[in-house]
C-alpha positions in Angstrom: -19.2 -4.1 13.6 -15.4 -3.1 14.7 -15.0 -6.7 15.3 -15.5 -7.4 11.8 -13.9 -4.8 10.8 -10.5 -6.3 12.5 -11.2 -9.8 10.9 -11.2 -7.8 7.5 -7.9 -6.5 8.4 -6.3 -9.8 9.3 -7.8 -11.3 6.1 -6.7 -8.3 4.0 -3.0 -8.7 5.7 -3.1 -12.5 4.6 -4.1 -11.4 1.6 -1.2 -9.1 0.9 1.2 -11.0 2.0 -0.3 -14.2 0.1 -0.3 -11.8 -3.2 3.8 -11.2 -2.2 4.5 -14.6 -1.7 7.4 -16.2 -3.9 5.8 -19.7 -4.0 2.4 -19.9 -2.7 2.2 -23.8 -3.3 4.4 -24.4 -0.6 3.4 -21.8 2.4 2.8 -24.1 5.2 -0.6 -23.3 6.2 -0.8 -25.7 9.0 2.1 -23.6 10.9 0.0 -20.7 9.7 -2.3 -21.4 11.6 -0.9 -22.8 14.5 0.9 -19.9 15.3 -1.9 -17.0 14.8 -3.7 -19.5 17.6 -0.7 -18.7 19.6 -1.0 -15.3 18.9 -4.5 -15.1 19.7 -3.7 -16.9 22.9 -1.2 -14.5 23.9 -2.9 -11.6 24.0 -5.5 -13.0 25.8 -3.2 -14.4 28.7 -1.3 -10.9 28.6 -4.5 -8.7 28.5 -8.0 -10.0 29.6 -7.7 -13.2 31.1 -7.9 -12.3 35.1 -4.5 -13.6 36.5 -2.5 -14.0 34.0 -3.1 -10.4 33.1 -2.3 -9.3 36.4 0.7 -11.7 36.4 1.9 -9.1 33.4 1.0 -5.6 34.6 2.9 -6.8 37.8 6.1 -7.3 35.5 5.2 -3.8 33.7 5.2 -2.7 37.7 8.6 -4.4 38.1 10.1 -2.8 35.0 9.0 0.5 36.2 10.8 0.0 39.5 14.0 -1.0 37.7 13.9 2.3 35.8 13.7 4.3 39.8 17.1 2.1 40.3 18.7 3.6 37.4 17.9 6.7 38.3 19.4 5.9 41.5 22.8 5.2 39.7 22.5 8.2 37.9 21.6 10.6 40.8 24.8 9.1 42.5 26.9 9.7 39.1 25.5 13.2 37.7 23.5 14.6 40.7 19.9 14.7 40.9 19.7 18.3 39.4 21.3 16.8 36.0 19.4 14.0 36.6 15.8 15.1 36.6 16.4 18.8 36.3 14.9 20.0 39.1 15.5 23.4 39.8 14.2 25.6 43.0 12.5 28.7 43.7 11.4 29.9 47.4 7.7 29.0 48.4 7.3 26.6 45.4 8.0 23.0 45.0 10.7 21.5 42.3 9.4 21.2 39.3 11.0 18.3 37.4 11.9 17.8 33.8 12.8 14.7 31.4 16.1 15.2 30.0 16.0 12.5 27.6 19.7 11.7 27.1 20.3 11.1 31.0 17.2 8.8 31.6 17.1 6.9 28.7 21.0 6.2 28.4 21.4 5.2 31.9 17.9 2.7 31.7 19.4 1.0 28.8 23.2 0.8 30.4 21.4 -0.7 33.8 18.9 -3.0 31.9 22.0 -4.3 29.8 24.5 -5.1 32.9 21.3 -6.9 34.1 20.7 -8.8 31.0 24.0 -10.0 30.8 24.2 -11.2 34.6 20.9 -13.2 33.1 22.9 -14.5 30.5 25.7 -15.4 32.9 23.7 -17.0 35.1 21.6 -19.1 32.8 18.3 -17.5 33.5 17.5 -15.3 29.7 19.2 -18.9 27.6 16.8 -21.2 29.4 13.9 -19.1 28.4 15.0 -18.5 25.1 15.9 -22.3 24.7 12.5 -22.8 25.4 10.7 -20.7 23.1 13.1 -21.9 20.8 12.3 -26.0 20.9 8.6 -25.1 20.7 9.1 -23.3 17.5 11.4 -26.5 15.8 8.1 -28.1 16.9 6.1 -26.7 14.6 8.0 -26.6 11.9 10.8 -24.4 11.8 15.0 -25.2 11.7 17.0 -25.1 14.2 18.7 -21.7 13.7 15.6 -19.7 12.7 13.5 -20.9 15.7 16.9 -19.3 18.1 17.1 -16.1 16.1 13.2 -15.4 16.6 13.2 -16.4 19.7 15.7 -14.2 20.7 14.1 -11.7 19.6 12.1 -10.4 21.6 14.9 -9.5 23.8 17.7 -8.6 21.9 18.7 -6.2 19.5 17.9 -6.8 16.0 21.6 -7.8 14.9 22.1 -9.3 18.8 20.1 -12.1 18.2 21.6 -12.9 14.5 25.1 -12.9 16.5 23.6 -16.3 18.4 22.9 -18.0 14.6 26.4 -16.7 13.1 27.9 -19.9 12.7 25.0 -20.9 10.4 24.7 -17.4 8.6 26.2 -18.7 5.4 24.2 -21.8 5.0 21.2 -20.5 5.7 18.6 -21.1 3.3 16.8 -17.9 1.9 13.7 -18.7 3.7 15.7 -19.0 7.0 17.5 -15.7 6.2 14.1 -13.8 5.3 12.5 -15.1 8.2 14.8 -14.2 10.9 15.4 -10.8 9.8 11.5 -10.3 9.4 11.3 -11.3 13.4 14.2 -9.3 14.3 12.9 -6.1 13.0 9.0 -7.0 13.9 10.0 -7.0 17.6 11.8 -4.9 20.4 14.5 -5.4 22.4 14.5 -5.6 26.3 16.5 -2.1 26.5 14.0 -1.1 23.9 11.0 -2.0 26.0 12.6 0.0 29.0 13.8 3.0 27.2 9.9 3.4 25.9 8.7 2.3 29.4 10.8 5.6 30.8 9.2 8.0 28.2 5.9 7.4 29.2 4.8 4.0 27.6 2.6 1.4 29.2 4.8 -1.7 29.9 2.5 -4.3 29.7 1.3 -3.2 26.3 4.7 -3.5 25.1 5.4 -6.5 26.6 2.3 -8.6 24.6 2.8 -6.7 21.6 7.2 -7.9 21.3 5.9 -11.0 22.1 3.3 -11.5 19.6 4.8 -9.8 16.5 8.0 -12.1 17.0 5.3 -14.8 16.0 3.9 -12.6 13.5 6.9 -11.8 11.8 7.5 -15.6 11.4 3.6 -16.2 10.3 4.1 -13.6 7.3 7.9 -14.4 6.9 6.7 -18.3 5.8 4.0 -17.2 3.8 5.2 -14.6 2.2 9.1 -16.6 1.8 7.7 -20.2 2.1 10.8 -23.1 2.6 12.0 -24.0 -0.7 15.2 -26.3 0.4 13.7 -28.4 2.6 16.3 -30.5 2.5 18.7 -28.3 3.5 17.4 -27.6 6.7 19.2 -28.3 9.8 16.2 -29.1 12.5 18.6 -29.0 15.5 21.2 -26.4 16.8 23.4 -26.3 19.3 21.8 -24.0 22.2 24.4 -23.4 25.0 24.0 -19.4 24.1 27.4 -17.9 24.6 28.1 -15.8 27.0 30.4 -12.9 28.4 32.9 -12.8 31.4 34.9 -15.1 33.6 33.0 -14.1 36.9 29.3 -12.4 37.6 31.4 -8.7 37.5 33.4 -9.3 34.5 29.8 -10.2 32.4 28.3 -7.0 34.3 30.9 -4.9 33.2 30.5 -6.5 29.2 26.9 -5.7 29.5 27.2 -2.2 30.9 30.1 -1.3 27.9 27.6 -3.4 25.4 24.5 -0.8 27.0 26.6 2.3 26.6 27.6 1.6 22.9 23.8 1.2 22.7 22.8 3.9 24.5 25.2 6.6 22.8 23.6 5.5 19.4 19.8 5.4 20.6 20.4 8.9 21.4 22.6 10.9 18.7 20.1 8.7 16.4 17.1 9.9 18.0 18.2 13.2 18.3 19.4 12.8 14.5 16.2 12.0 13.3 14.5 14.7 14.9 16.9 17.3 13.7 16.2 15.5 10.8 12.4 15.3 10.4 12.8 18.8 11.4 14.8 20.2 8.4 12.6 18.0 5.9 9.5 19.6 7.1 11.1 23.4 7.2 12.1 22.8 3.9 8.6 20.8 2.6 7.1 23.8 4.3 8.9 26.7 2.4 8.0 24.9 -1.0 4.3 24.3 0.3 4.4 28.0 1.5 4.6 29.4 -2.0 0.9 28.3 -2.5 0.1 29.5 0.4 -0.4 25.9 2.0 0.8 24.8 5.5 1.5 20.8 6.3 4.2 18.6 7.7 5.8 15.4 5.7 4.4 13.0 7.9 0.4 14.8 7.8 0.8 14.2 4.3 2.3 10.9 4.6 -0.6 9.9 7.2 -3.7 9.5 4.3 -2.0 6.1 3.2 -1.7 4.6 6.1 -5.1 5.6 7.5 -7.5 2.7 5.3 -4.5 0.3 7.3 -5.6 2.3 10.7 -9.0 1.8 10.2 -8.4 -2.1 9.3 -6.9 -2.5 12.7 -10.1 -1.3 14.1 -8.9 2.4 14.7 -12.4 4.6 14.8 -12.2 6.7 11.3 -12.1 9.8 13.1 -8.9 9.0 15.0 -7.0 7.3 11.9 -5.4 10.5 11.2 -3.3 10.7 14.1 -2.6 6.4 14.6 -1.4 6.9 10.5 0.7 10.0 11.5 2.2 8.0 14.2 2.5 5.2 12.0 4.0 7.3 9.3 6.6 8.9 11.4 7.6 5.2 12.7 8.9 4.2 9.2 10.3 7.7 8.4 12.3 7.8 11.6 11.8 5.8 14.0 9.9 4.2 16.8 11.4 6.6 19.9 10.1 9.5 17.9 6.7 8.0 17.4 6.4 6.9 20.8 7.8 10.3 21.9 4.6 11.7 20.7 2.1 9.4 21.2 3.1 8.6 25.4 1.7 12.3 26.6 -1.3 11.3 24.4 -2.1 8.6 26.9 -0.9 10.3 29.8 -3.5 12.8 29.2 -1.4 15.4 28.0 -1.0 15.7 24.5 -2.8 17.6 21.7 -5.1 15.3 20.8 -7.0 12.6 22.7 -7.6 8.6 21.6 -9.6 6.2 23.3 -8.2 3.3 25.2 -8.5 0.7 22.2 -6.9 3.1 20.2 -3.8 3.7 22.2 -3.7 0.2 23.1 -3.5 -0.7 18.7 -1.2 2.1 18.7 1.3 1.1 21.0 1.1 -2.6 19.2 1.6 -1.5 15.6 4.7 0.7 16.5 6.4 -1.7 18.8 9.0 -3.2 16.3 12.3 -1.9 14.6 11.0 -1.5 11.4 11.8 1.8 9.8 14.1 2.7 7.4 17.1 3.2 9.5 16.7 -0.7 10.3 17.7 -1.0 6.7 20.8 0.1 7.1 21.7 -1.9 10.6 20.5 -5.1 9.3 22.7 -5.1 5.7 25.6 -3.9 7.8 25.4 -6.0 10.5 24.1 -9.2 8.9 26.5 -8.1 5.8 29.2 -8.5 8.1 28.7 -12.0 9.5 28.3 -13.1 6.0 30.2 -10.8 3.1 29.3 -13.4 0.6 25.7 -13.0 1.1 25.6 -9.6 2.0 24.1 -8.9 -1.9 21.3 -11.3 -1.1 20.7 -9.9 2.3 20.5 -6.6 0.8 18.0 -7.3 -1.9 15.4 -8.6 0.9 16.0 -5.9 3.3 13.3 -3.5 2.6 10.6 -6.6 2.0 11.5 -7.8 5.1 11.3 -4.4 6.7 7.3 -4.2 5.2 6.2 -7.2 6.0 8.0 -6.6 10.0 5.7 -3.5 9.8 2.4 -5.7 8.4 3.6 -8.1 11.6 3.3 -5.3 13.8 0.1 -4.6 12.0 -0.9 -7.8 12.5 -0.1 -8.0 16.3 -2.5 -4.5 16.8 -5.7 -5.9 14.6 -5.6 -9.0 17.4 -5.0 -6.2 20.3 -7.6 -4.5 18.9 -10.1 -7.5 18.8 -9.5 -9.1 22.3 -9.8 -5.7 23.5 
């Protein structure tokens, strides 16, 4: 019966997106298709199949120990008090708390000086080239098949910087398409930052990996190519990169990683200051009736029918749709903030293993409302004579990122 349940939710997703779609005679069915296959087959090599799996939760190991090396570099810069604010008392043992700002901005500064050696050295553009010739393959331009490619991990505007030359001439299916896969997925800072909180890697992993293709699956049918003629299959794919030497590309990454970190965390910490205010004051209006409920435990009754679609038992929707609700509100850290002592053990509330792992998958992409906002601006600014057009498909592309998401955790769900 719950398998069912999850093929209803992948129809009812088609569905939607079918209903959305600006010309439904031309939505390419066979790529459709093709890539949901792949999708399928992805979660099955990064979750059940013996080997393969293993292969993955060793790179989840791997990305764990990367996070104890950045804590080394901290240690050595702040002291391991600051670091993991251990403090002593006589006869008892430290007791050690997670001071957010520290860990998480010096994973993403260490995991960005690495990226950027990769870049220098050839090994993240030979993977990306790959990914992105299989996509032309099936159907998609040059520049598209890059961007989505890219991905899964860079930042959401990072990987539209490797397509800027072709930003203007893009055609509109192009434009939706890679904004739909940037925002669907996470970057690799991303990934590590959620890994430190608490988050399973490997989860992570299949589920950036998969919506990337699901962002393009909904993109195409939802914004099907119009201008065929206009595409350009082929793109020149020596991927830039920074510095004269290995150190000077280190040192671009870890500037590039503290820029990122410094807004991951005044945005974070924004958004919680936030999301606290809104619910004080939603609270004094409720408290006049003498009622008691936060924004996002109202917010959570839509999105439990799409919870329960996924193949979420009914009696855990509530908390999956909270989660889910607080994703677009906010953003993804705060969701994830919540949900990681939930699988650790320690949270208010307990969800079964299938549950967490569709949870983890339907959050795992940049699509919230803040995303708006860094995609007009960002993509606005490569292109000012488009940046009208890119505006006006913003917040579609940011819902049908989340139904990719959605997508990606319905298929977690079912090879479960």
């Amino acid at each position: 019966m719950e398998k069912l349940i999850g093929l209803v939710g992948i129809l009812t997703l088609f569905t939607v997106a079918f209903g959305l779609s600006n010309n439904r005679r031309l939505i390419p069915w066979r790529m459709v298709g093709t890539l949901l296959f792949v999708q399928v087959i992805l979660a099955l090599v990064i979750l059940k199949i013996p080997g393969t799996s293993d292969f993955f939760f060793m790179v989840g190991k791997g990305i764990n120990k990367l996070l104890d090396f950045a804590n080394d570099g901290a240690v050595f810069a702040l002291g391991k008090t600051l670091v993991f604010g251990e403090f002593f008392r006589p006869g008892s043992p430290g007791q050690q708390e997670f001071i957010f700002a520290i860990r998480i901005g010096f994973s993403i500064i260490f995991i960005s000086g690495l990226a950027s050696l990769g870049y220098y050295f050839g090994i993240l553009p030979r993977l990306i080239k790959f990914m992105a010739r299989f996509l032309v393959k099936l159907g998609l331009s040059g520049p598209e098949a890059l961007s989505c490619s890219a991905a899964a991990f860079v930042g959401q505007v990072e990987c539209q910087l490797l397509i800027k030359p072709y930003m203007k001439t893009l055609t509109r299916s192009e434009l939706f398409t890679s904004m739909t896969a940037a925002m669907a997925t996470i970057s690799g800072s991303a990934l590590v930052a959620y890994t430190s909180i608490g988050m399973p890697a490997t989860p992570l992993i299949a589920a950036s990996l998969m919506s990337a293709i699901g962002g393009i699956i909904l993109a195409k049918i939802v914004c099907p190519e119009t201008e065929q003629h206009k595409l350009q299959k082929m793109v020149d794919l020596n991927l830039p990169h920074e510095g004269v030497n290995a150190f000077d590309a280190a040192a671009h990454g870890v500037t590039a990683g503290t820029e990122i970190a410094i807004k991951v965390i005044t945005m974070v910490a924004f958004a919680i200051g936030f999301m606290a205010l809104a619910n004080w004051a939603f609270g004094a209006g409720l408290s006049l009736f003498g009622l008691h409920a936060e924004i996002q435990d109202v917010l959570a009754y839509p999105f439990m029918p799409i919870a329960w679609l996924m193949g979420v038992p009914w009696h855990e929707c509530f908390h999956v749709a909270r989660l889910m609700a607080v994703e677009l509100l906010f953003n993804e850290f705060v969701s994830y903030g919540e949900l990681a002592p939930v699988i650790a053990g320690t949270g208010p509330y307990v969800l079964a293993a299938k549950t967490q792992l569709i949870a983890t998958a339907a959050l795992c992409g940049f699509a919230h409302l803040g995303s708006l906002g860094i995609n007009i601006g960002g993509l606005g600014a490569m292109a000012p004579e488009r940046r009208g057009e890119i505006a006006g498909m913003a917040f579609k592309s940011m819902m049908v990122a989340n139904m990719a998401t959605w997508l990606t955790a319905t298929i977690c769900g079912l090879v479960f």
